[in-house]
C-alpha positions as CSV (number, residue, x, y, z in Angstrom):
1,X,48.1,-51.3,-5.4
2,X,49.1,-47.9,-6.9
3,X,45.8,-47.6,-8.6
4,X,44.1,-47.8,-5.2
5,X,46.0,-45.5,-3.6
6,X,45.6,-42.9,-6.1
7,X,42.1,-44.1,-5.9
8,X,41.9,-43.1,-2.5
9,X,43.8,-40.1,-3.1
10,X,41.2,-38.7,-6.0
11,X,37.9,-39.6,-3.6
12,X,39.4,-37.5,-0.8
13,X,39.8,-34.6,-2.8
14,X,36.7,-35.3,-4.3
15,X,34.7,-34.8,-0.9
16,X,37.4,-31.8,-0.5
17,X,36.5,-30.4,-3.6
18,X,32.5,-30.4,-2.9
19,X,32.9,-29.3,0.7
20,X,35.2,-26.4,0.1
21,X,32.0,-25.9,-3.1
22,X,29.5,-25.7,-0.5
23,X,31.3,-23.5,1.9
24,X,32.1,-21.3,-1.3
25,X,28.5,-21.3,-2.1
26,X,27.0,-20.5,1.7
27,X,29.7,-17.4,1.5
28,X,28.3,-16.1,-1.4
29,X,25.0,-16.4,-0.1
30,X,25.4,-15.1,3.2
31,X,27.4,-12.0,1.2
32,X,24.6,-11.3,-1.0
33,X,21.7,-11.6,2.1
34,X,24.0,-8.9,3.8
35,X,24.8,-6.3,1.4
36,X,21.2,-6.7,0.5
37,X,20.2,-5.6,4.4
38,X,22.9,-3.0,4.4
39,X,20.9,-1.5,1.4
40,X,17.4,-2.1,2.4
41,X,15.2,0.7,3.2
42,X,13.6,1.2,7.2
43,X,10.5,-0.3,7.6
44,X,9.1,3.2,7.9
45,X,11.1,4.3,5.0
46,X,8.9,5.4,1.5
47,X,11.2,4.6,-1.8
48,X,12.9,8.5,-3.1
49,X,13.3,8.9,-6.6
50,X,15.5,12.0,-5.7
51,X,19.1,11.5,-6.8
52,X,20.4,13.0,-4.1
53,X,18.9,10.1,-2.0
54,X,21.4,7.4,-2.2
55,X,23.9,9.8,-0.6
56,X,21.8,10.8,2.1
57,X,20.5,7.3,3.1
58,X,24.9,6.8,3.4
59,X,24.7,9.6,5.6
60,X,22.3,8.0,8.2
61,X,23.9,4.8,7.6
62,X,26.9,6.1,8.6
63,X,26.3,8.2,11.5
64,X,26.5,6.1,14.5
65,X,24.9,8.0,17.4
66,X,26.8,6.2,20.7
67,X,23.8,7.2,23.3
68,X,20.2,8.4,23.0
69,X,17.6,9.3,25.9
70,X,14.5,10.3,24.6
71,X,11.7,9.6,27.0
72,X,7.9,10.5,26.3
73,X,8.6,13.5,23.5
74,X,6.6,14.2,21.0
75,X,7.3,14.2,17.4
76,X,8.6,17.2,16.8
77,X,10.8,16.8,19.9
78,X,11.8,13.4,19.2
79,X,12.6,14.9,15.6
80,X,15.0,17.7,17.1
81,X,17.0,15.3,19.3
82,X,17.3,12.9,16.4
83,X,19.1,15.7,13.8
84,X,20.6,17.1,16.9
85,X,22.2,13.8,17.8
86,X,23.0,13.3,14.2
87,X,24.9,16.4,13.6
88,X,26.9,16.4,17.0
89,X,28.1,12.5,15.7
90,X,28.7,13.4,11.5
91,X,28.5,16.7,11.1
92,X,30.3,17.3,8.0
93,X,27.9,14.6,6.1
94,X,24.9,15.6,7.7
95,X,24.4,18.7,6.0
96,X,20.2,18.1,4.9
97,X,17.2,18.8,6.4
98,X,13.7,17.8,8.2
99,X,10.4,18.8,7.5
100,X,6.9,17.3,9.0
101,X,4.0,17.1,6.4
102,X,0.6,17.5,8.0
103,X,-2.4,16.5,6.1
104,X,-4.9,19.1,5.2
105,X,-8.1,18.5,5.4
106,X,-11.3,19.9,4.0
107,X,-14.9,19.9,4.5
108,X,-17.6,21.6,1.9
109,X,-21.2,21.5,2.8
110,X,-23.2,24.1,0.9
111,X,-24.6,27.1,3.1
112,X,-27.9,28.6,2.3
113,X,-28.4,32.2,2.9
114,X,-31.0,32.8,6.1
115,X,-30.8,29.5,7.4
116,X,-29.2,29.0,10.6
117,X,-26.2,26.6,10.7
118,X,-25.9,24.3,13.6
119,X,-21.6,23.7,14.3
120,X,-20.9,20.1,14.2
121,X,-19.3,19.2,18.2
122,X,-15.4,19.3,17.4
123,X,-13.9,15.6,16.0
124,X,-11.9,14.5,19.1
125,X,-8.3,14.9,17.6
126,X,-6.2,12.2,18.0
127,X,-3.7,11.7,20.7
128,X,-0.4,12.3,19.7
129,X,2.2,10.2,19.8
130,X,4.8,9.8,22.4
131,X,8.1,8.7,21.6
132,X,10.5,7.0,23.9
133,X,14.1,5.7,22.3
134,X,16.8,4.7,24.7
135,X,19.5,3.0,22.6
136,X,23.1,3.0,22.5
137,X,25.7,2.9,19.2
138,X,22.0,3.5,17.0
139,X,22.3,4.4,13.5
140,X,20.8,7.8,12.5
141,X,18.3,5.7,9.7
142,X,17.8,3.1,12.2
143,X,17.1,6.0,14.9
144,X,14.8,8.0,12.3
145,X,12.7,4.7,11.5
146,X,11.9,4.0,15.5
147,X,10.5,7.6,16.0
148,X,8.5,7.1,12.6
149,X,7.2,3.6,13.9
150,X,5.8,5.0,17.6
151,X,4.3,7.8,15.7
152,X,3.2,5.9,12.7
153,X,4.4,8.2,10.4
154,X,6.7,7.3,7.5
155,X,9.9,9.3,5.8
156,X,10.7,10.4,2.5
157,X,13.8,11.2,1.0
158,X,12.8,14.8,-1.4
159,X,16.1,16.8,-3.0
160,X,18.1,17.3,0.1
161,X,15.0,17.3,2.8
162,X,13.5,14.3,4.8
163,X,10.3,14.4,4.9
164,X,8.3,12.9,7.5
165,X,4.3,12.6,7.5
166,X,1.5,10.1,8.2
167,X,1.8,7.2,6.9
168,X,-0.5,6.0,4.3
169,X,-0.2,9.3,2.9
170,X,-0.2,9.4,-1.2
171,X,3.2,10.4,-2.4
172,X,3.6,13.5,-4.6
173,X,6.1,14.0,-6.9
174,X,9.9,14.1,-6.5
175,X,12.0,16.3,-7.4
């Protein structure tokens, strides 16, 4: 009679032992799945090579903007109300700046001498973007990666700038 009773005893710790296992094991998984999205870079975010980048994307991480109205700006504008927003909320980590890369582009047909040259009608430039963001308790990267999405332009962490500029854009080297 003892023998079943310790029986009984050792097969419910058993199924004690393997559920507090798979709780242990979910745990660790859902630890690992969120310090890995705490770290991941914004979908509009390109990969920085710069080692002052780690502490910068902390900055943004950590600056927690608690309301922002921007309604039909444009990039630049959107831009300003972003690092404004950003320095009112952490100022004393937020000490980097913007810039917005534009891409240059070139044309080269030969010219003869004496021949008249007929101008090409002007390429219809594209419309730019308008950016509306009305969010509350945002995150400056989280904030950053919505005005690069409406624009579709992507950011780059480079020495202690951001830069921002169209995506699909080859990347240069980093300091």
């Amino acid at each position: 009679m003892t023998c079943k009773m310790c029986w009984g005893s050792g097969s419910q710790l058993f199924g004690m032992g393997q559920a507090l296992k798979r709780k242990s094991t979910i745990a660790l998984v859902a630890a690992a799945i969120l310090s890995a999205c705490a770290t991941h870079q914004g979908r509009n975010e390109l990969a920085s090579s710069s080692p002052r980048a780690p502490d910068i994307q902390k900055s943004l991480d950590q600056t927690v903007i608690p309301e922002i109205d921007i309604e039909n700006e444009s990039l630049e504008d959107a831009l300003k109300a972003w690092h404004k927003a950003s320095l009112d909320n952490h100022a004393q980590h937020f000490d980097f700046r913007y810039a917005i890369s534009h891409p240059m582009t070139f044309s080269s047909q030969p010219v003869r001498q004496g021949v008249a040259q007929s101008v090409p009608p002007a390429a219809s430039a594209p419309t730019p973007a308008r950016i509306t963001v009305r969010r509350k308790n945002i995150t400056s990267a989280r904030l950053l990666d919505e005005i690069c999405g409406q624009s579709d332009t992507s950011w780059l962490i480079m020495g202690r700038v951001i830069i921002i500029r169209p995506r699909g854009t080859a990347t240069a080297a980093q300091p």
